[in-house]
C-alpha positions, 0 to 999 in steps of 0.5 A: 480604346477610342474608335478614333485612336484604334483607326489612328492605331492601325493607319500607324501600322501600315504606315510604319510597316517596316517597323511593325515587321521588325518588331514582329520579326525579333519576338519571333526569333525571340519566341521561336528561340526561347520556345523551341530550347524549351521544347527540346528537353521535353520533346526529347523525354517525349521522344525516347518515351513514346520509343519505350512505351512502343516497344514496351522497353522492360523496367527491371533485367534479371541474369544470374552466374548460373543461368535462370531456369523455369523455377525462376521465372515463376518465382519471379511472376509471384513478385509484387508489383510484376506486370509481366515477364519474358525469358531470353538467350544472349550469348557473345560471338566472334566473327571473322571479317575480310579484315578484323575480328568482330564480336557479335552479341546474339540476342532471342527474339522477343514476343513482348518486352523490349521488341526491335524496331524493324528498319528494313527487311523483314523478322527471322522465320527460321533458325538460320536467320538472324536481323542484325543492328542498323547503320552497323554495317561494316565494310558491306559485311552485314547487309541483307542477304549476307550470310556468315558464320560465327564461333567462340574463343575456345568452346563449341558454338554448336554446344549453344546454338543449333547452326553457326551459319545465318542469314541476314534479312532485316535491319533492326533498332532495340531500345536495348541499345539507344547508343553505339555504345553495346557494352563490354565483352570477353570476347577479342577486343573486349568490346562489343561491335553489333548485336543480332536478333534470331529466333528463340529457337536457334538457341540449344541452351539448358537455362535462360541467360535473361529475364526481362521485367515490366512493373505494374506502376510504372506503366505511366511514369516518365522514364526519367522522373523522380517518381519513375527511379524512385518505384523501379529503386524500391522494387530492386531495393526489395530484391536482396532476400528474394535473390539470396533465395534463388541463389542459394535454390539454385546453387543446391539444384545445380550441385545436387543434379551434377552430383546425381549425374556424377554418381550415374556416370561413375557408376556406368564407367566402373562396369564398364572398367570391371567388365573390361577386367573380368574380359581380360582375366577370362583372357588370362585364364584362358591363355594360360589354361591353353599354355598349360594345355600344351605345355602337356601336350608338348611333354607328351609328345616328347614322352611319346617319340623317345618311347617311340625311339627307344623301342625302335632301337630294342626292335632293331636290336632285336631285328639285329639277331634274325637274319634273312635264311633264318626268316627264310627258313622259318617261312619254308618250316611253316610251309614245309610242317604245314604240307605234312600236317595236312598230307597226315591228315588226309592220311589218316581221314582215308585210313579211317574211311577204309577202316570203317568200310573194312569193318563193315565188310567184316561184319559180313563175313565169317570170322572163321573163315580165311577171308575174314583173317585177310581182311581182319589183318589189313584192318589191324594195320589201317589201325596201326597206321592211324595210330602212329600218324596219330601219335607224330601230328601233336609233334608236328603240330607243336613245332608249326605252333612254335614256328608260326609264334617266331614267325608272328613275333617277328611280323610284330616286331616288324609292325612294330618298327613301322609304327614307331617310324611313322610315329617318329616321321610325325615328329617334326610337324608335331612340334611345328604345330606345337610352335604354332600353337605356342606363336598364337598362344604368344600373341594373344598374351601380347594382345593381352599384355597391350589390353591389360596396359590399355586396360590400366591406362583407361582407369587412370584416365577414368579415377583421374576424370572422375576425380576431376568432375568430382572437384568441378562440383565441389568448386562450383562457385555460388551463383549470384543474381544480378538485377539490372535496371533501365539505369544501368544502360549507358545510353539510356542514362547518358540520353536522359541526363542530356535531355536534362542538360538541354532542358537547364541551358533552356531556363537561362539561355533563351532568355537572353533572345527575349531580353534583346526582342525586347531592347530592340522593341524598346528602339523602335518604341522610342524612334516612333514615339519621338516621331510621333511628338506632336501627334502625342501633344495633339492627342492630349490636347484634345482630351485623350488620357495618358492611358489611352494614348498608350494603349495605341503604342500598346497595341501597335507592339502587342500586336506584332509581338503576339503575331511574332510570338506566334509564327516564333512557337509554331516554327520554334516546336517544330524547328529547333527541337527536330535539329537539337534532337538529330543532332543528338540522333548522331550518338542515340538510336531513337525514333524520328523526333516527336514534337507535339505543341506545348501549350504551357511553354507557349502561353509561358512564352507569349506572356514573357514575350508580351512583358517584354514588349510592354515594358519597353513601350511604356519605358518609351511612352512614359516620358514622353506623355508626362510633358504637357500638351504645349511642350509637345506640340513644339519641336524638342529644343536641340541639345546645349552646345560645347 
């Protein structure tokens, strides 16, 4: 272009500044319109993309009928195309608010996949601590510092967790859940309110409800492109006889491990039942060891006071015949025969004494001699004497002997009549002790009875426990694998095919604002083109080609549309695709909205933008400068009156 159509060009802006800033102000909106509903798509794919490569959101979920086990963790890092792998606990609980009943979804913690969002407060760093979803607080019940405590519809909540009581102190984001939406639950409504995050060790659980997965190459696919879906199909598509390979290892563990556990505890309840037994038999043996045992005693004792009775009544018969002068006289007999034994004897001791000495004195004498004859005749009757007393002391002796046997017999016969009278006074307190004997004897064949039906009752108990732990194992129902990808999370699928819907309307759409920049360019080309008549006629009289003279038009609404276009995309990335992404923000759980400049999408818009305006210039230029220099120097003749 000529130096003097260029000044000519630029006097031309200032002059119609209004206009230049119209046509400027139209593309802009135009542009920042087409560029920003084009962005939309793409800045809400880069959104969510940068959210799950930050918090390196898993590719593929595993979880099983049966648990998952550290058996499956390994079989699963030996997976072609694992990244890496980490295991974790879910478990739905049930909280009782002021006013409803909420279930809350338990989640472990994790260390490398999947990881939260800290929005406020600060990560668990002990067992009674737990983070709970942002903006699900309700009615103030789950804000920081709040404690509450969970439960479980029927079983012990204690049985999987180590405390039911927790603390909130953070407010967390998962890409788990991108939505309000958390799925369903078997739990109260049946819908899921809030998820919680606490440490991994709040669980007491014997195998792992999760198994989350990343992919080696998907590392850096779009999470919503053909290729993404295609290698995360491929990888679950492979899946089928991996999974029936688990789960039939893990059916045949569990049953086995159950039945080992079954065969231990039966085996412990059967001793401890035929212990039970053998107690009680000892018991029994016992009792009736001590009933016999005093059932002979008590037939003893009657054997013995009847005996005891019955020889009372011959002693007292007896007794019966012996009166008091006969005792009397027996006694004074004794005394009477005993006195004269006695006086005999001394008796004849002094005549055997005087004997001996006469005979010694005799000795000495003459038996001649008168004296000697006196003293021999006095001997003779010593002799004499001695003899009869000799002869009446076996008589005498005889009948002391037969006084003093009447006399015993009848000590007997009384001693006798005093021990069966004692022995009959104890009668009474025998048997009193017999009938206690028999009392304790009776209760403890009671306490026996009720320990034998006790005993009997347990061992229906136990065959019936048994029986039915043993039917548990039978109907232990196949596990089955379940492999989860980021599809079937509602949210995530929900928020991708959005961004696909925003990214459709912006194919077709936008248009229609580049189309009108483009006929409101075309009025004012046309206005200014008319205004500029004679001025066109001046230009190509003095030589000017068709070419150059346009190319001023050109650059008047070239200029003001790449300045358009311009301010249009700078504002157009940052405005329209931040409002579009937080207005979907009210349904999505993501990150702030990430709007880079999007240099093809701008190039695409200045060019479309710049056809747009050209196109319009030259349809307002090109009539004009097909006339001849004298026609456009005079005024356009007014139109033909009716």
């Amino acid at each position: 272009m000529k130096r003097s159509l260029l000044k000519d060009a630029l006097r031309e802006i200032r002059r119609s500044m209004g206009r230049y800033l119209s046509i400027m102000a139209i593309v802009c909106l135009g542009v920042g319109f087409f560029a920003g509903v084009k962005a939309a798509g793409p800045d809400m794919i880069t959104t969510a993309q940068t959210y799950y490569e930050t918090s390196n959101l898993m590719d593929v979920h595993f979880q099983s009928t049966l648990g998952l086990t550290d058996d499956d963790v390994k079989a699963v890092q030996g997976l072609k195309n694992v990244n890496q792998t980490e295991t974790g606990y879910t478990l739905d609980t049930i909280q009782s608010g002021e006013e409803d009943m909420y279930v809350i979804r338990l989640i472990s913690l994790p260390e490398t996949i999947s990881l939260p969002r800290l929005i406020e407060g600060r990560f668990p760093e002990n067992e009674n601590e737990i983070v709970v979803e942002n903006g699900a607080i309700i009615s103030g019940e789950y804000a920081i510092g709040s404690t509450f405590t969970l439960s479980l519809d029927s079983d012990d909540i204690l049985d999987s967790l180590k405390t039911d009581t927790f603390t909130v102190v953070g407010l967390i984001e998962s890409p788990l859940y991108v939505t309000y939406k958390k799925g369903p639950s078997t739990l109260a409504s049946g819908e899921v309110d809030l998820y919680g995050m606490v440490l991994p060790e709040a669980f007491c659980m014997d195998v792992y409800t999760d198994i989350y997965v990343t992919l080696q190459s998907t590392g850096q696919l779009v999470f919503n492109s053909a290729m993404y879906k295609e290698t995360v199909t491929n990888f679950v598509d492979g899946l089928a006889q991996f999974e029936s390979e688990r789960e039939e290892y893990r059916y045949n563990t569990v049953k086995t491990e159950a039945q080992e556990e079954y065969d231990k505890e039966k085996t412990k309840a059967m001793d401890k039942l035929a212990k039970a037994k053998k107690k009680l038999d000892d018991a029994k043996k016992q009792l009736d060891d001590a009933q016999k045992t005093l059932d002979a005693n008590r037939k003893k004792a009657e054997d013995g006071f009847k005996k005891a009775q019955e020889t009372l009544d011959e002693i007292n018969a007896v007794l019966a015949t012996i009166s008091e002068e006969d005792v009397i006289a027996m006694e004074q007999g004794i005394e009477t025969l005993t006195s004269t034994i006695a006086d005999l004897q001394n008796q004849k001791a002094q005549s055997e004494q005087q004997l001996s000495q006469l005979e010694a004195y005799l000795a000495t004498l003459d038996p001649a001699s008168q004296e000697y004859t006196q003293y021999a005749g006095m001997a003779e009757q010593l002799r004499q004497g001695i003899a009869q007393i000799e002869q009446n002391l076996p008589a005498l002796q005889a009948q002391l002997t037969e006084l003093e046997g009447n006399y015993a017999d009848y000590q007997q016969l009384l001693e006798g009549k005093k021990q069966c009278e004692d022995a009959l006074s104890k009668k009474k307190s025998t048997y009193k002790k017999l009938n206690e004997a028999q009392a304790t004897i009776n209760t403890n064949r009671k306490k026996y009875e009720d320990g034998l039906a006790s005993y009997k009752k347990n061992y229906k108990k136990a065959m019936d426990e048994l029986a039915d732990a043993q039917k548990e194992i039978d109907d232990i129902e196949y596990p089955t694998w379940y492999s989860f990808t980021r599809d079937d999370n509602e949210g995530y699928s929900e928020y991708a095919d959005n961004a696909n819907r925003i990214a459709a309307i912006a194919q077709v759409f936008p248009v229609f604002f580049l189309l009108i920049a483009a006929l409101v360019c075309l009025t004012s080309m046309t206005r200014m083109v008319e205004e500029n008549r004679t001025q066109i006629g001046s230009y190509k009289a003095l030589g000017y080609s068709t070419l150059q003279i346009a190319a001023k038009y050109l650059l008047y609404s070239g200029s003001a549309t790449v300045i358009g276009a311009t301010v249009g995309l700078i504002l157009g990335f940052r405005i329209f695709p931040t409002v579009i992404i937080s207005a979907y923000n009210i349904m999505y759980r993501l990150p702030d909205a990430s709007t880079p400049f999007l240099t093809e999408v701008a190039a695409y818009s200045i060019i479309l933008s710049l056809a747009a305006t050209f196109f319009a210039t030259g349809m307002a230029v090109y009539k004009e400068l097909q006339e001849v220099p004298a026609s456009l120097l005079r005024p356009r003749s007014p139109a033909n009156g009716k």
